[in-house]
N, C-alpha and C positions, 0 to 999 in steps of 0.2 A: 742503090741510090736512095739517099732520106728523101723523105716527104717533106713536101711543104712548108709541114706543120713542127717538124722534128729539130732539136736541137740542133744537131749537125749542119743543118741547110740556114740555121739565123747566124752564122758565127762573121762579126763583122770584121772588115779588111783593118789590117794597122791604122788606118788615116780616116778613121770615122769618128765622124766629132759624136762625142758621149753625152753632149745637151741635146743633141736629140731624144734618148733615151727617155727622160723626166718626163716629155710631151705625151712618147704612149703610156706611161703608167699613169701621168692624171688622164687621159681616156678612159679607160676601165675606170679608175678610182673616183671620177665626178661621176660617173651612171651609179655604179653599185655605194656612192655614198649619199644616193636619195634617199636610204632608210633613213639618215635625221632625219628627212623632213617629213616622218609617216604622222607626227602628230597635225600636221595640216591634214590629213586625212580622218582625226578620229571623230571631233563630231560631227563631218556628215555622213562616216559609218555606223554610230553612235543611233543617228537617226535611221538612217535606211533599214539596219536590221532591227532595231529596235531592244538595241541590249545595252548594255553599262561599263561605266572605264575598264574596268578586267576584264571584261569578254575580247574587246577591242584591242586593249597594251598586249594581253597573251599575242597578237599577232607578229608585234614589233619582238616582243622578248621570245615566240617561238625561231624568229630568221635571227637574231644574236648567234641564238644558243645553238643554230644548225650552222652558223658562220662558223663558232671556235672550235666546233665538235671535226666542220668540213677540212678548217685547214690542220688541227691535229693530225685527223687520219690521212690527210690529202698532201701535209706538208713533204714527206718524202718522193711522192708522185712526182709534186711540180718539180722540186730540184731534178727529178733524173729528167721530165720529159720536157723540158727547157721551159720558157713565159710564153711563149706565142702559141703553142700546143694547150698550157693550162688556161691561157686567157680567152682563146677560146671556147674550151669548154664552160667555165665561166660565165661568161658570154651568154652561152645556151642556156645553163640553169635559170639566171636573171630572168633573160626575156620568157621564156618558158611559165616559168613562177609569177610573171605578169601578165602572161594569157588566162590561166590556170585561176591568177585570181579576179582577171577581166569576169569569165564565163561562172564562178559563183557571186560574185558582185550582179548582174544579169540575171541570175536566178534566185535570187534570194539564198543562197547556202551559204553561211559564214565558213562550214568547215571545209569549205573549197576555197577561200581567202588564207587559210591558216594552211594547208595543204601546199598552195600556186605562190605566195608571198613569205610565208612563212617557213615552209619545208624545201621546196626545191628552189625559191629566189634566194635561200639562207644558202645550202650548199653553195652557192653562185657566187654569193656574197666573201665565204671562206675560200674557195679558192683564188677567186679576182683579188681579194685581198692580199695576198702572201705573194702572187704571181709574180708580180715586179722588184718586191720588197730586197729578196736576195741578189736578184740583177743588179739594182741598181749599186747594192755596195760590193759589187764587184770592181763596179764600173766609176766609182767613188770610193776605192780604199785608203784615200789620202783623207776624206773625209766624212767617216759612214754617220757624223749625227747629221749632218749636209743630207747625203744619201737618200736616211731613212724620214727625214724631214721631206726631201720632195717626193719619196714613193708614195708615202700617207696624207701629205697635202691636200690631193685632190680629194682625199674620202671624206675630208672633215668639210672640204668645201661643196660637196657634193649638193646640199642643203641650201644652198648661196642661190643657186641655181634652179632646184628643182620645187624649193618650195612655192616663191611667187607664181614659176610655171606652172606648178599644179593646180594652184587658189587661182589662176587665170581660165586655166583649160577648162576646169570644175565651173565656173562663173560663166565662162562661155556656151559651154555644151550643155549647161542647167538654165541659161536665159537671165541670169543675175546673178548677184552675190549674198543672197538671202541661206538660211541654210537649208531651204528646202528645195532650192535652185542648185544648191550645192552639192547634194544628193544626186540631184536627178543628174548630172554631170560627170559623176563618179565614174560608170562602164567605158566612157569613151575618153574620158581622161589617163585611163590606168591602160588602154590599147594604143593608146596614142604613144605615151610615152614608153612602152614594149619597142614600136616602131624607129622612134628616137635612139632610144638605145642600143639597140642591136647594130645600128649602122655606124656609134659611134665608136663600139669595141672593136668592131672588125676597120676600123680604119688605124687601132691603136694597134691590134696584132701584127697590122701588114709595116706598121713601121719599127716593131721590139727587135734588139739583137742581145745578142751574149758577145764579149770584147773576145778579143785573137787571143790565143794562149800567148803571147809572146808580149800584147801590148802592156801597158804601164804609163798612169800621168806623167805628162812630162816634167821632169825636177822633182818625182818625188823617191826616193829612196827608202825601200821596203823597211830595211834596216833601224830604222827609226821609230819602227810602230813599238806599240805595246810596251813604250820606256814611262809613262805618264803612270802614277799612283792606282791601282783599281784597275790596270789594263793588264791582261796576258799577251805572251807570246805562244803560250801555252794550246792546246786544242783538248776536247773534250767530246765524247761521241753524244746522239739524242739520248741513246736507250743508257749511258753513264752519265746524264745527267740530272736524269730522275734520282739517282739516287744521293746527289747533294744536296743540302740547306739550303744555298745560292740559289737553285730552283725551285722551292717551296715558297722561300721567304720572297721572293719579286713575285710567283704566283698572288700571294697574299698583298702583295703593294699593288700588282693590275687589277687584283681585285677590287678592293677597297676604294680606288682612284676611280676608277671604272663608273662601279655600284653608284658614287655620289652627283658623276656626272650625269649616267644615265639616267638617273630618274629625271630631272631638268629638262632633259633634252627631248625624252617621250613624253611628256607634260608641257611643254614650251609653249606651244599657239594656250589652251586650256588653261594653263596655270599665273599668264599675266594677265587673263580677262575676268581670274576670280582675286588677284590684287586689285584690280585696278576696272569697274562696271565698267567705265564708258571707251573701254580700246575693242575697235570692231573686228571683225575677224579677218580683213584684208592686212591691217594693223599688224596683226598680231603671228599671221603669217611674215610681215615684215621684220617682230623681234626673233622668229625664224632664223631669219637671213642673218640680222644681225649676231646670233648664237652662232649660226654656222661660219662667219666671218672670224668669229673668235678662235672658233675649232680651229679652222683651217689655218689661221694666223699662227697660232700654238705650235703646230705642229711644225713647224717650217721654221719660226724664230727662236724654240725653245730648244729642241732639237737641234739647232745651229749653236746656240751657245751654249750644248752639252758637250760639244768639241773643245771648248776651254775652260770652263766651271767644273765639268766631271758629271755621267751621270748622277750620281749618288747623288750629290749637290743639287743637281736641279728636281730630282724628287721631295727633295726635303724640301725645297721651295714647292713643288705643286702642292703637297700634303700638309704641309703648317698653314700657306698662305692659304689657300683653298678653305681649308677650315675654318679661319678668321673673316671669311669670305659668306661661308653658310649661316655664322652666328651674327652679322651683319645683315641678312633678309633674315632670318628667324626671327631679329630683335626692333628692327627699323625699317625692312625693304617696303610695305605697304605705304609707310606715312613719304616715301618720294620714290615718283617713277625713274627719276636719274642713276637715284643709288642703288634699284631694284636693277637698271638695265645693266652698270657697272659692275655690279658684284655678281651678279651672273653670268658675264661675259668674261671676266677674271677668271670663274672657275668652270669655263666650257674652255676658256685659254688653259689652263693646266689639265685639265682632262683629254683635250687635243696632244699637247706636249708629251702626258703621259704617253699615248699608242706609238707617238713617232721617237721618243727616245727610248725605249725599252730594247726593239731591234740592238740599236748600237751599245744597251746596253748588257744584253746578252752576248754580243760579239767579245767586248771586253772581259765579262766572266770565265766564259767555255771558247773562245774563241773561233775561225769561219768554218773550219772542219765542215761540220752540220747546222751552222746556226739558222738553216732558215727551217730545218725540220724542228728542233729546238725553239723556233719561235712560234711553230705552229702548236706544238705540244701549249705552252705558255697562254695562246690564246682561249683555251677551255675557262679561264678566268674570266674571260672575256664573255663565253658563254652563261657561264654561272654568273655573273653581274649580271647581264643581259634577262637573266628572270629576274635574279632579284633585286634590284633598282628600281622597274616598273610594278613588280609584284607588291614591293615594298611602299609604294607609293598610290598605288590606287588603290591596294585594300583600305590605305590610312584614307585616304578621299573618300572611300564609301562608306566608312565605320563614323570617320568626323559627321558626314552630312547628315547620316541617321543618327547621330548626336543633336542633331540639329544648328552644326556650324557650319559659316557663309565664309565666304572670301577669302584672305588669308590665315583665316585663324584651319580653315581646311589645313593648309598645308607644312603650319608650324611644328609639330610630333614629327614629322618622315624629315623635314629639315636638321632634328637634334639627332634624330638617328644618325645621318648623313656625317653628321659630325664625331660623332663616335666612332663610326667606319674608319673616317679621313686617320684620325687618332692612331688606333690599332694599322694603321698603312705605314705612320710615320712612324712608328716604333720597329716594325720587322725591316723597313729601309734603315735604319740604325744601325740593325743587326747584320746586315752585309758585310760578308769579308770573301778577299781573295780562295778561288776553288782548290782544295787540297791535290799536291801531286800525284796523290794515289789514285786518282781521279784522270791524270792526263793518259792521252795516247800518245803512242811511238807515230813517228813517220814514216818507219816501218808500215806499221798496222792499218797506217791512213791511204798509203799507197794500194797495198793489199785490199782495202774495204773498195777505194775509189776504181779497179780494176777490174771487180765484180761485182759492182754495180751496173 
């Protein structure tokens, strides 16, 4: 008899409506997409421990890089042990890595933050991530950029949510909004929201299912798929997809896309109070939200119109436009807060878009064989952004300042970098073509694999 927890025991009857589904994967995906909002955290960590932008971002960029690394090694797990089993576990890492970094925050140990947030809330992070992603375009095969658009939703909007909540908790439990009030509010802000959390993935678990083998949208006709330019019928294994182009060359486009958004997004609260002296820090938790609004926006509308534009397509818009985007605050974002709020809400809108159309468009490449093991492998780009975006950006804040520059002119160099990345993104998305046959599996072979799994 399965467990609980076990695939075999979530498998829903013919007549279960599939919009349920979306509801528990934004569960897990609003909790574990509070890492945007960790920059509302950095300088009252900034203060507390009494150390400098890199000390701090290595915490944001340690849970990245333990995200892409958890769902590479962990992506085959979740497909065999179904969403509600991984989302669980999940689950446990998260709050766990929020205890973990409650009690070094508490004692003064930053390497208990980097450890509890950083190492075990990152595994948390990679698996909660990927958990729903394949479910849902199962459960959406008539429209996996739809799909993978509302699995990732919730992670971009995570930050919608948890930033003002956390710049309230921190204000509250510190007796103001000073930032030494902000400080003192930090240990019972970060157990607080452990508590939140936990309660609200295990309400997402108890509602996941996997569709009947038998089910199917109604009106849609399998026969139809993979007819559109850039799409297969085709299927492709994980471990035979490393060895194609197609998965080197989109590694190098999530990189790239990644790399220019992350820096932005771990610098946000930080980086529009050095354009711009007079936005206070509740403020600026607000353009928080607003980035996170964007994210979450991207991901859901951009994704949506990669079902009739084409992936390819909308890459080449995140990565040209995005670029046009970075040299727009490089060259004017300072002299108005309008253009500063827009053109980085533009490119947190394609850097969302980016994570939510990749899924569909790896499906399209290698086809659904393994694409969600395949999309875990993919995310290690994600990791390596994940250092170096932030890496890349607060060495340049700390190298600028002991230059002796103030305000924007801090963050002008990591902006032209950004733009070279974006560049080099939109040239290897050029270079996509359809995956060589030599390269497909028999359905033979897929029966055979799926059988002894």
């Amino acid at each position: 008899m399965p467990s609980f927890l076990d695939r075999e025991a979530i498998v829903a009857p013919r007549t279960f409506n599939r919009w349920l589904i979306p509801a528990a994967a934004l569960a897990i995906h609003l909790c574990i997409g509070q890492v945007y909002a960790f920059s509302v955290f950095k300088i009252p960590m900034m203060g507390h421990f009494g150390t400098g932008d890199v000390a701090v971002g290595w915490i944001f960029s340690v849970a990245i890089a333990m995200l892409g690394l958890a769902a590479a090694f962990g992506g085959t797990w979740v497909e065999r042990s179904g969403p509600r089993k991984s989302m669980v576990a999940a689950g446990t890492f998260w709050v766990v890595g929020f205890l973990v970094a409650t009690l070094g925050i508490a004692i003064g140990q930053l390497w208990l933050v980097y450890l509890g947030y950083g190492v075990i809330g990152g595994i948390g992070l990679g698996i909660g991530y990927i958990s729903p992603v394949s479910t849902l375009m199962k459960w959406f095969p008539d429209r996996p950029g739809l799909a993978t658009g509302l699995a990732i939703m919730g992670f971009g909007g995570g930050a919608l949510i948890a930033s003002p909540l956390s710049n309230s908790l921190m204000a509250f439990f510190g007796g103001g909004s000073e930032p030494e009030q902000l400080q003192s509010g930090l240990m019972q802000t970060f157990l607080t929201l452990a508590v939140v959390y936990a309660v609200v993935i295990a309400l997402g678990a108890l509602v996941i299912r996997v569709p009947h083998p038998e089910w199917k949208p109604a009106g849609w006709d399998p026969s139809t798929a993979g007819t559109k330019p850039m799409q297969t019928t085709a299927n492709v294994s994980a471990d035979s997809s490393l060895k194609t182009p197609q998965f080197w060359l989109l590694w190098i486009v999530l990189f790239c896309n990644v790399t220019a958004g992350i820096g932005i997004l771990e610098n946000a609260a930080p980086m529009i109070q050095a354009y711009f002296d007079w936005i206070t820090p509740a403020a600026a938790a607000g353009f928080v939200g607003l980035l996170s609004i964007a994210n979450m926006a991207g991901r859901f509308v951009w994704s949506t119109t990669s079902d009739y534009w084409g992936r390819k397509n909308n890459y080449m818009m995140y990565l040209g436009i995005g670029l046009a985007m970075y040299l727009v605050i490089a060259l004017m974002g300072g002299a108005n807060l309008v253009v500063f709020i827009v053109a980085t809400m533009v490119i947190i809108s394609f850097y969302g878009g980016g994570f939510s159309t990749v899924p569909a468009y790896l499906k399209d490449m290698f086809g659904v064989f393994q694409v969600g093991a395949i999309h875990g492998r993919l995310l290690t780009a994600w990791s390596a952004a994940g250092v170096a975006g932030p890496l890349i950006v607060n060495s340049l804040l700390e190298s600028q300042a002991a230059a002796g520059k103030t305000g924007a002119d801090l963050y002008t160099l990591s902006l032209y970098i950004m733009v070279g990345l974006l560049a080099v993104g939109f040239i290897a998305n050029l270079l996509v073509r359809p995956v060589a046959a030599k390269h497909h599996v028999s359905k033979d072979e897929i029966r055979e694999k799926e059988s002894t799994a």
